[in-house]
N, C-alpha and C positions, 0 to 999 in steps of 0.2 A: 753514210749518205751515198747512196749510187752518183756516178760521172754524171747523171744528166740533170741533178737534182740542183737546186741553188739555195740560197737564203728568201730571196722572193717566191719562189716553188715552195717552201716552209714554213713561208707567212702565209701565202696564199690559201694553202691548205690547214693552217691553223685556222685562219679566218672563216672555211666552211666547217670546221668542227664544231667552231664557236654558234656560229649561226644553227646549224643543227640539234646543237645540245638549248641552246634560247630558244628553237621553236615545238623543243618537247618530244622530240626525233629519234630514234634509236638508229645503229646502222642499217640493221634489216628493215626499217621503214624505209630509208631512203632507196635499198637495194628494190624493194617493189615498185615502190613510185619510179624508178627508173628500169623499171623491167630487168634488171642483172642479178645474178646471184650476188649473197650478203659477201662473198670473200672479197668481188670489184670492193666495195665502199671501204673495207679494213683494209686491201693494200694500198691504196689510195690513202687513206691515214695515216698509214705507217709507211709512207714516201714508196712504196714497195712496187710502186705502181704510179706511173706518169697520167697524168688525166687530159685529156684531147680540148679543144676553144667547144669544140660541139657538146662533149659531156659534162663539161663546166656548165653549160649553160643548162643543160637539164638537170644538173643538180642542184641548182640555182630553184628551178623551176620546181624540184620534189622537195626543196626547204622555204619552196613561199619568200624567196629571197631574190633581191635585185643582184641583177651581176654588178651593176658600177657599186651596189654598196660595198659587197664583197672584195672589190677591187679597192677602191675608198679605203678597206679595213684593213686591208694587205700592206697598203703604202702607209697609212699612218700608226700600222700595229694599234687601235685604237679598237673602241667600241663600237659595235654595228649600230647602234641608237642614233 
């Protein structure tokens, strides 16, 4: 796990894989819907890669998902539903 990474950073990011894989998503869908090449969304997966408040929220946006639920799922490691 890189220095910059935490337990919350690993939930957080759990929690958009989850969301992604429930709305039928591959990572090169979400890399288009956010205009980035597919390698952004894998190192971002694979912690490999930190993700900004602003590309959070467009990935938010390219999964048809709410930030607070996202955030919601992070804290309670629970289900987006």
């Amino acid at each position: 796990m890189p220095a910059w990474s935490s337990s919350v950073h690993e939930g957080l990011i759990s929690a958009l894989v989850r969301a992604r894989k429930q709305a039928g998503l591959t990572q090169r869908d979400v890399a288009a819907r956010m205009n980035k090449p597919p390698s952004f969304v894998g190192k971002v997966e694979k912690i490999e890669r930190n993700l900004s408040v602003s590309e959070f929220v467009a990935w938010c946006d390219a999964i048809k998902a709410e930030p607070h639920a996202i955030l919601a799922a992070t804290r309670s490691n629970g289900s987006l539903s």
